[in-house]
N, CA and C of each residue as an Amber inpcrd file, in Angstrom:
protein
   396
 -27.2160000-139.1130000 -20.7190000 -28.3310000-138.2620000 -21.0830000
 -28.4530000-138.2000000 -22.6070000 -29.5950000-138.3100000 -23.0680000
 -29.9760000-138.1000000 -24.2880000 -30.2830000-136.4720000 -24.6720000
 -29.2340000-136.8330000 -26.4400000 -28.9830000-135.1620000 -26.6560000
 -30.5270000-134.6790000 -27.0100000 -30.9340000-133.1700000 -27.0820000
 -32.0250000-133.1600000 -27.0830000 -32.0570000-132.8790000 -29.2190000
 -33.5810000-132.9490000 -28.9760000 -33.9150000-133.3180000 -30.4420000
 -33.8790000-131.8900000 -31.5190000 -33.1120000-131.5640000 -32.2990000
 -32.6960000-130.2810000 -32.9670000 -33.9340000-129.5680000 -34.0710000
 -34.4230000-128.9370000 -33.8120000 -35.5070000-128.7460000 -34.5180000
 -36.0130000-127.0000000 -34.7870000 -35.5070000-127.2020000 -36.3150000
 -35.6130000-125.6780000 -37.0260000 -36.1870000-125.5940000 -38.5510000
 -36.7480000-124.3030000 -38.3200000 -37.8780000-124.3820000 -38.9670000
 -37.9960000-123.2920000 -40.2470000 -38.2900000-122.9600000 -41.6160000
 -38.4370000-121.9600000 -42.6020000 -39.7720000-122.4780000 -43.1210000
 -39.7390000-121.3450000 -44.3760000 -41.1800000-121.1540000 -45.2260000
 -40.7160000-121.3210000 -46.3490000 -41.4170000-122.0590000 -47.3990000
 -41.3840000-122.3100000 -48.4820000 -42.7770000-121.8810000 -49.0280000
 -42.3220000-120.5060000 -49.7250000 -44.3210000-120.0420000 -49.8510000
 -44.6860000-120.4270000 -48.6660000 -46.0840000-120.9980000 -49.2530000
 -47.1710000-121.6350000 -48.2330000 -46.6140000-122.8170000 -47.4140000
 -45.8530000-123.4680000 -47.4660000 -45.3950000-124.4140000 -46.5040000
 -43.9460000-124.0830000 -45.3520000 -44.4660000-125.0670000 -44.7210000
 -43.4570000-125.0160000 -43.5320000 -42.7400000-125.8220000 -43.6970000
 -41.1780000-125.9920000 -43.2740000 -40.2580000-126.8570000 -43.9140000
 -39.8190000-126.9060000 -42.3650000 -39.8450000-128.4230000 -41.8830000
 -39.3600000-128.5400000 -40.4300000 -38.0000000-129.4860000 -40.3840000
 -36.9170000-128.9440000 -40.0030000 -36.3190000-129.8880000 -40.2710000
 -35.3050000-130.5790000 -38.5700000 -35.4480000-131.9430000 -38.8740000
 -34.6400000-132.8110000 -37.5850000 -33.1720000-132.5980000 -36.8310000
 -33.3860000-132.9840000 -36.3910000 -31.7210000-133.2380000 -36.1350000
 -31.2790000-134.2780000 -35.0390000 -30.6830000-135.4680000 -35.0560000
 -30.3850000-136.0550000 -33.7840000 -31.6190000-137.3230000 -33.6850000
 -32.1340000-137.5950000 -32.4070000 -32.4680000-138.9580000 -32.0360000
 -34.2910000-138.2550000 -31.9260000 -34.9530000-138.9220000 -32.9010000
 -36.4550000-138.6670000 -32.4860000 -36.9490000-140.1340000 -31.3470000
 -37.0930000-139.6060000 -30.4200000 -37.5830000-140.4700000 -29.5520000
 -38.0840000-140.2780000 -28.0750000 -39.0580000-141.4000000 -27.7710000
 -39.6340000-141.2410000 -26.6130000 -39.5330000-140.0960000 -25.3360000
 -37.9390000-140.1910000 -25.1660000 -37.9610000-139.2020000 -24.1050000
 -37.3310000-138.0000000 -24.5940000 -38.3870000-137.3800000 -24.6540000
 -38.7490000-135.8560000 -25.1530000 -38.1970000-135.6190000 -26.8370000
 -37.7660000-136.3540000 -27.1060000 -37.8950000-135.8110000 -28.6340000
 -39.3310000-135.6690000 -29.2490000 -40.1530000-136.6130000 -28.8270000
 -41.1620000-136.6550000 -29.6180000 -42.1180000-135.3430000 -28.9150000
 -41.8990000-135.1260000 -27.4690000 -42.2400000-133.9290000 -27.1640000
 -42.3540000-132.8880000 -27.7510000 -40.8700000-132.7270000 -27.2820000
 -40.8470000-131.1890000 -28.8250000 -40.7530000-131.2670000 -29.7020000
 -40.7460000-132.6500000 -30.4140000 -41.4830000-132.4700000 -32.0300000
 -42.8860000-131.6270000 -31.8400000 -43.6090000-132.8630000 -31.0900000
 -45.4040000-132.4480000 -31.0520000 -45.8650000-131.0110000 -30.8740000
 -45.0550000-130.7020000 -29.9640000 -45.9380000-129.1110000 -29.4340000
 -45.1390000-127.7910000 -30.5510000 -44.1360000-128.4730000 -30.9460000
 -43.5760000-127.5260000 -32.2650000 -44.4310000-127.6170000 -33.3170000
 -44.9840000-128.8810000 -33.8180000 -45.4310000-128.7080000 -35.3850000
 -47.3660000-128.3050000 -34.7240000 -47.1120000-129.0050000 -33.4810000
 -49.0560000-128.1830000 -33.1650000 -49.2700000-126.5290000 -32.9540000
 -47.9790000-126.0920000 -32.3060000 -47.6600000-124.4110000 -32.6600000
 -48.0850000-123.9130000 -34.1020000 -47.1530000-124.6280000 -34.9680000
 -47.2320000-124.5700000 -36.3040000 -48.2420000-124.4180000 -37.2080000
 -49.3270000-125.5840000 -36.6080000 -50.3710000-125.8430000 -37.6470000
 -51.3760000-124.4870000 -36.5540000 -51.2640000-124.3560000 -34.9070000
 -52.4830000-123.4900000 -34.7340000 -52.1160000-122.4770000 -35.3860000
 -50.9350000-121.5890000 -35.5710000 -50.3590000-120.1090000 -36.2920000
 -51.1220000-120.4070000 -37.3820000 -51.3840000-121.2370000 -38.2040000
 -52.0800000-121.6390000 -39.3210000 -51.1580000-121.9020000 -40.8790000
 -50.2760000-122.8530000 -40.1970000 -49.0570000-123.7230000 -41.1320000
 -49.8150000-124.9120000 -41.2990000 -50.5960000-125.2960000 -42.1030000
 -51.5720000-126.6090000 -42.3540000 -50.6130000-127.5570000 -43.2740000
 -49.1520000-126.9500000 -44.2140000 -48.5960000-127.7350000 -44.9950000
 -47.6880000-128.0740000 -44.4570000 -46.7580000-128.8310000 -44.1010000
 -45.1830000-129.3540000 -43.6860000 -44.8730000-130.0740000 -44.2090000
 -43.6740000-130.3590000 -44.6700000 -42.4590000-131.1500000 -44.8910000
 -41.3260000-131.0200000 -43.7350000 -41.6710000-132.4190000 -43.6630000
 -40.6570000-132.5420000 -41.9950000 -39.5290000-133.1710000 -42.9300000
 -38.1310000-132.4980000 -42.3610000 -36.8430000-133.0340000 -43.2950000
 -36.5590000-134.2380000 -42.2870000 -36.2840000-135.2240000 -42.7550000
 -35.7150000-136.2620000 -41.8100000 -33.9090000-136.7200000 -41.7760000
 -33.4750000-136.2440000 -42.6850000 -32.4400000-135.9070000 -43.4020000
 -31.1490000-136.7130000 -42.6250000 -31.5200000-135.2910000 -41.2510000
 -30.0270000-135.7860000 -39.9020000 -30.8160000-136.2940000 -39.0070000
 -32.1340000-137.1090000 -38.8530000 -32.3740000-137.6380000 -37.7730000
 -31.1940000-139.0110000 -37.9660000 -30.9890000-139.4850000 -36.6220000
 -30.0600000-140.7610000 -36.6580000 -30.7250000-141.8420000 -35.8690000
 -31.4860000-141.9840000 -35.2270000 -32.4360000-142.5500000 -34.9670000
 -33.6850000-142.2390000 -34.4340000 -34.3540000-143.3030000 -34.5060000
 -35.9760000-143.7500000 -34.1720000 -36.6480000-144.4730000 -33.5300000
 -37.3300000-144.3130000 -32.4160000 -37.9010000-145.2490000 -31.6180000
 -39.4070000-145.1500000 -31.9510000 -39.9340000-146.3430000 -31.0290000
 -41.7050000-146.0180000 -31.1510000 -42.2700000-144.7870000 -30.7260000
 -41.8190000-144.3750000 -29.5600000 -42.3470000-142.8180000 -29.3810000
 -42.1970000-142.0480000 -30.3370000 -41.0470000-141.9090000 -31.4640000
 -41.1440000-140.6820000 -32.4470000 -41.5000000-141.2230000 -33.8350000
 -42.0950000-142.7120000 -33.5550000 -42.6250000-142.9560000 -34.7580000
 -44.4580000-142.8330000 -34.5760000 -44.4240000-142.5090000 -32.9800000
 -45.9980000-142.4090000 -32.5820000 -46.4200000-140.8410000 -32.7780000
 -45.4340000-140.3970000 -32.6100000 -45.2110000-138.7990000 -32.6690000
 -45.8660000-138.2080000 -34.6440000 -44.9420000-139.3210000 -35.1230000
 -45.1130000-139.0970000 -36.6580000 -46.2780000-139.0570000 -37.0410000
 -46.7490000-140.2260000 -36.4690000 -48.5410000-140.7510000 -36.9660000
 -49.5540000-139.7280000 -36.3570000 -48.8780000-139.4220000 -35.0550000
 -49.9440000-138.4820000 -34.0170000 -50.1160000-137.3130000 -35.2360000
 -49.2090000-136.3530000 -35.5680000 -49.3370000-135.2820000 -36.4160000
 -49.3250000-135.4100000 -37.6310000 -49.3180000-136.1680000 -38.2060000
 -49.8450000-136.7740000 -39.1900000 -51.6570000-136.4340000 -39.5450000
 -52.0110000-137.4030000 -38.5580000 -53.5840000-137.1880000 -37.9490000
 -53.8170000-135.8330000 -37.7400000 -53.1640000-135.2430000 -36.9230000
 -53.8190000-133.8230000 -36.4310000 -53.4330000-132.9200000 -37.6630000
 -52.7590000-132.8420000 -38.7460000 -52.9150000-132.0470000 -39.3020000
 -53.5250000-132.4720000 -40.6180000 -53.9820000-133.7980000 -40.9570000
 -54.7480000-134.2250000 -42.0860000 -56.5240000-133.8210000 -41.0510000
 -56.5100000-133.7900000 -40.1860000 -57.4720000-133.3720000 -39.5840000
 -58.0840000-132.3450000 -39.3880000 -57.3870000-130.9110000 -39.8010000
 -57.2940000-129.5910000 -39.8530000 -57.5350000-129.2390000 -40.9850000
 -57.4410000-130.1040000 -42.3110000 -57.5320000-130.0420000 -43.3270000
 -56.1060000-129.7780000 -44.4480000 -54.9950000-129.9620000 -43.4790000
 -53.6180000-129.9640000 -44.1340000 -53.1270000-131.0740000 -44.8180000
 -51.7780000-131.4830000 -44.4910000 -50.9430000-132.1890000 -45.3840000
 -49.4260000-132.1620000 -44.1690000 -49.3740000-133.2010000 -44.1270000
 -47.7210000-133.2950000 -43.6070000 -47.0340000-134.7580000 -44.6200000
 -46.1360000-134.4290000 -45.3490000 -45.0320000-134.9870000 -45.8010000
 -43.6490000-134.8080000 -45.5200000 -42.7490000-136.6860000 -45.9100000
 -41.4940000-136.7140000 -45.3300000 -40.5220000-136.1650000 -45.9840000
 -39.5730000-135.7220000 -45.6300000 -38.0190000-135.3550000 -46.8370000
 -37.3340000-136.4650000 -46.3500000 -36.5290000-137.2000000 -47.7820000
 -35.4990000-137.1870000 -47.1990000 -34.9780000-138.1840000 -45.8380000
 -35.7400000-139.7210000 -45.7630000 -35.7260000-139.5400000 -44.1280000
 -34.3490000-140.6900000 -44.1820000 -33.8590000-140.7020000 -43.2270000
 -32.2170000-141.6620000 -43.2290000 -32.5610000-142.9050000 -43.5410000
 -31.1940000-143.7890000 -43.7000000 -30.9950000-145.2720000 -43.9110000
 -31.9550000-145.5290000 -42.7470000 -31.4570000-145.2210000 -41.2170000
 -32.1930000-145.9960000 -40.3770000 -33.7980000-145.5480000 -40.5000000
 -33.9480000-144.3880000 -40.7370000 -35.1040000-144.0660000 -40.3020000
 -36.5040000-144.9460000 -41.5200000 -36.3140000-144.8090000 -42.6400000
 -36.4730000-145.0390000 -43.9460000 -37.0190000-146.4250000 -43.1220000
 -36.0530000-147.6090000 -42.7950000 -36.0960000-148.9210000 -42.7290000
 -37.2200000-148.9310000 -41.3510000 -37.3690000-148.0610000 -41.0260000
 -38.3870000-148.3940000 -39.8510000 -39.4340000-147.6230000 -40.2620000
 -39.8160000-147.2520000 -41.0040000 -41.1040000-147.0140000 -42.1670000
 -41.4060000-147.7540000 -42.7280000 -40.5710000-148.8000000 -43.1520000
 -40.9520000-149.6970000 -44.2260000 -40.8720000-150.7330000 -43.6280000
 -40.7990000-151.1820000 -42.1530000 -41.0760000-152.1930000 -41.1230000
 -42.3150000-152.1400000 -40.6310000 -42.8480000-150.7120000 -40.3120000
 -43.9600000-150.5970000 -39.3720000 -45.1020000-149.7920000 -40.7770000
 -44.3960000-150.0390000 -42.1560000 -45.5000000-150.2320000 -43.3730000
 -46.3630000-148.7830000 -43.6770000 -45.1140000-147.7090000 -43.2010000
 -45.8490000-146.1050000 -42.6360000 -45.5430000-145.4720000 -44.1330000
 -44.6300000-146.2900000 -44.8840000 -44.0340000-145.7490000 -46.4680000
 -45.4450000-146.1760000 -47.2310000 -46.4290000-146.7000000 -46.4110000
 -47.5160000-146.5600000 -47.8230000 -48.9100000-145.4030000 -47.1450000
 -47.9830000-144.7490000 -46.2890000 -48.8180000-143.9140000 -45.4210000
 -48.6340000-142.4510000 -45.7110000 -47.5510000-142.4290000 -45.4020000
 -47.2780000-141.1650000 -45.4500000 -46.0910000-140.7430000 -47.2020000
 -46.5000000-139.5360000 -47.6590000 -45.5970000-139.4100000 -48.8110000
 -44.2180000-138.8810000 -48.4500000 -43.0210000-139.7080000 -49.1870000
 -42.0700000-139.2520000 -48.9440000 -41.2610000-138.9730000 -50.5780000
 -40.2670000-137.9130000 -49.9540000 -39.4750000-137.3770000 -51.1700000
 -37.9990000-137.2770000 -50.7730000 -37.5990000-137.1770000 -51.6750000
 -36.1450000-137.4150000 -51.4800000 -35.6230000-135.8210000 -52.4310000
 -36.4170000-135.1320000 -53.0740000 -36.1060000-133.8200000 -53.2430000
 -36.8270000-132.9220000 -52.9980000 -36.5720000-131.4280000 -51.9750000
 -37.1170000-130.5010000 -51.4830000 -38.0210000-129.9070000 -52.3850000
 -37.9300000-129.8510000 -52.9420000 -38.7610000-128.7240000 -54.1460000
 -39.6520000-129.5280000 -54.3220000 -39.4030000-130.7040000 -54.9760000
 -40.7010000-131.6600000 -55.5520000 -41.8340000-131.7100000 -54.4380000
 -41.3240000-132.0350000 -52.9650000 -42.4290000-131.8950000 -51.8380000
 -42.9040000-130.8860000 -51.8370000 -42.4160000-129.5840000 -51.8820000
 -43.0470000-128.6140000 -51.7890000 -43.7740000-128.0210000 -53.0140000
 -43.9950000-128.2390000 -54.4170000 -44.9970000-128.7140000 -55.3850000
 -45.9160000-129.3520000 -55.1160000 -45.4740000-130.7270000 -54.5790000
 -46.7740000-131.6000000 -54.5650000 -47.8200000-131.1140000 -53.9950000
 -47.8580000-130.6310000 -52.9580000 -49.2480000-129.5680000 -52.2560000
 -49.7360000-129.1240000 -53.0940000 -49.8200000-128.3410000 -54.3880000
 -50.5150000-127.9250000 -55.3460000 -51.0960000-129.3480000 -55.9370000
 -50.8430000-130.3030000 -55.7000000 -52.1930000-131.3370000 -56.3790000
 -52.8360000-131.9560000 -55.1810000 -53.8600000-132.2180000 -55.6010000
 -55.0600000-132.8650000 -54.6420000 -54.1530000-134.2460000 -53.8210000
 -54.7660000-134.5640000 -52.8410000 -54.3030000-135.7890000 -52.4870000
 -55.7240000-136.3890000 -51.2220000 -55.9260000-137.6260000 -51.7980000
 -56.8780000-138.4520000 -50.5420000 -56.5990000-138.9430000 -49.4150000
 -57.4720000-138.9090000 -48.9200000 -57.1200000-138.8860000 -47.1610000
 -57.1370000-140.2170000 -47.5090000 -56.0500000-141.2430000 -46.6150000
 -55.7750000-142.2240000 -46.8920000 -57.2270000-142.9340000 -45.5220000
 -57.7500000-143.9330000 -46.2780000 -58.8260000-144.6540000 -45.1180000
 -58.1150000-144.7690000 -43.5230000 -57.0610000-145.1970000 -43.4730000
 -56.4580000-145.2770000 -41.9790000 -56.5050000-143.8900000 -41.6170000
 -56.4660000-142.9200000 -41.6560000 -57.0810000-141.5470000 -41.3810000
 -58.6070000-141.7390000 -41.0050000 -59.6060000-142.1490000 -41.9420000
 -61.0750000-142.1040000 -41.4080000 -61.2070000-143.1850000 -40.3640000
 -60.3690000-143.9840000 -40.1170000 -61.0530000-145.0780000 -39.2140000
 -60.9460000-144.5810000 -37.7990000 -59.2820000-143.5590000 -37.7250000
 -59.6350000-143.2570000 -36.2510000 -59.9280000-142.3270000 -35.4530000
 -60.4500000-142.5190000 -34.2420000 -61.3970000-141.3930000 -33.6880000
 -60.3750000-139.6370000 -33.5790000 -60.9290000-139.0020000 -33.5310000
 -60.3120000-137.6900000 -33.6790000 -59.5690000-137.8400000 -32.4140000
 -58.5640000-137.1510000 -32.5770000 -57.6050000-136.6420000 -31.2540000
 -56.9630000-135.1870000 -31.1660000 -55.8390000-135.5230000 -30.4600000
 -55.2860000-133.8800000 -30.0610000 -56.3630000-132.8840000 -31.1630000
C-alpha cells in the first residue's frame, strides 16, 4: 500500500504556504492534493507556494495534478508557485519542460515577495479551455 500523501498547510500574510510530504501520485495523492488546494483557493487563498521540499517522488498523475491547479488558480486570478522541489522531483520538471512554466524558488521568503510583483499569464494558460 502506498503511504498516503502528507499535506499541511500555514499563512504567510496573504499567501498560503502548502507544504508535501511523501509520494505525489496517481493513486490518491494527487487527490488530496486537488481538493486541498481547491478548498484553499474557494476560502479565497488565490496565492500558494506549494513546498516540494519532502516530496520523494512523482508520477504523471501528480505532475497532472500540478498543471491542473496551476490552471485553476491562474484562472481565479491567483498565482501558484514551487518551493524548493527535490532532486527527483526538480528532474521531472525539467523533463516534462514545466521549469519554464511554473516559478520556482529555492528560498521561502523570496516566493512569498514575489507575489507583490506583477507576473504574465504564461500563453500555455490562454490556449486551454477552462476547467475545474
Amino acid at each position: 500500500m502506498v503511504a498516503a500523501l502528507g499535506i499541511a498547510e500555514r499563512r504567510r500574510g496573504h499567501v498560503a504556504v502548502v507544504e508535501l510530504t511523501g509520494r505525489l501520485v496517481a493513486v490518491g495523492g494527487d487527490t488530496s492534493f486537488t481538493n486541498r488546494i481547491t478548498s484553499l483557493v474557494a476560502s479565497g487563498s488565490g496565492n500558494l507556494v506549494v513546498n516540494l521540499e519532502r516530496v520523494t517522488y512523482i508520477d504523471s498523475g501528480g505532475i497532472g495534478a500540478l498543471v491542473s491547479m496551476y490552471l485553476h488558480i491562474i484562472r481565479r486570478g491567483g498565482r501558484l508557485k514551487l518551493l524548493r522541489p527535490s532532486g527527483r522531483v526538480r528532474r521531472v520538471l525539467q523533463m516534462t519542460r514545466l521549469v519554464d512554466v511554473f516559478e520556482i524558488f529555492d528560498d521561502e521568503a523570496e516566493a512569498v515577495r514575489s507575489f507583490a510583483q506583477p507576473t504574465a499569464v504564461p500563453a500555455m494558460v490562454r490556449r486551454f479551455p477552462t476547467g475545474r
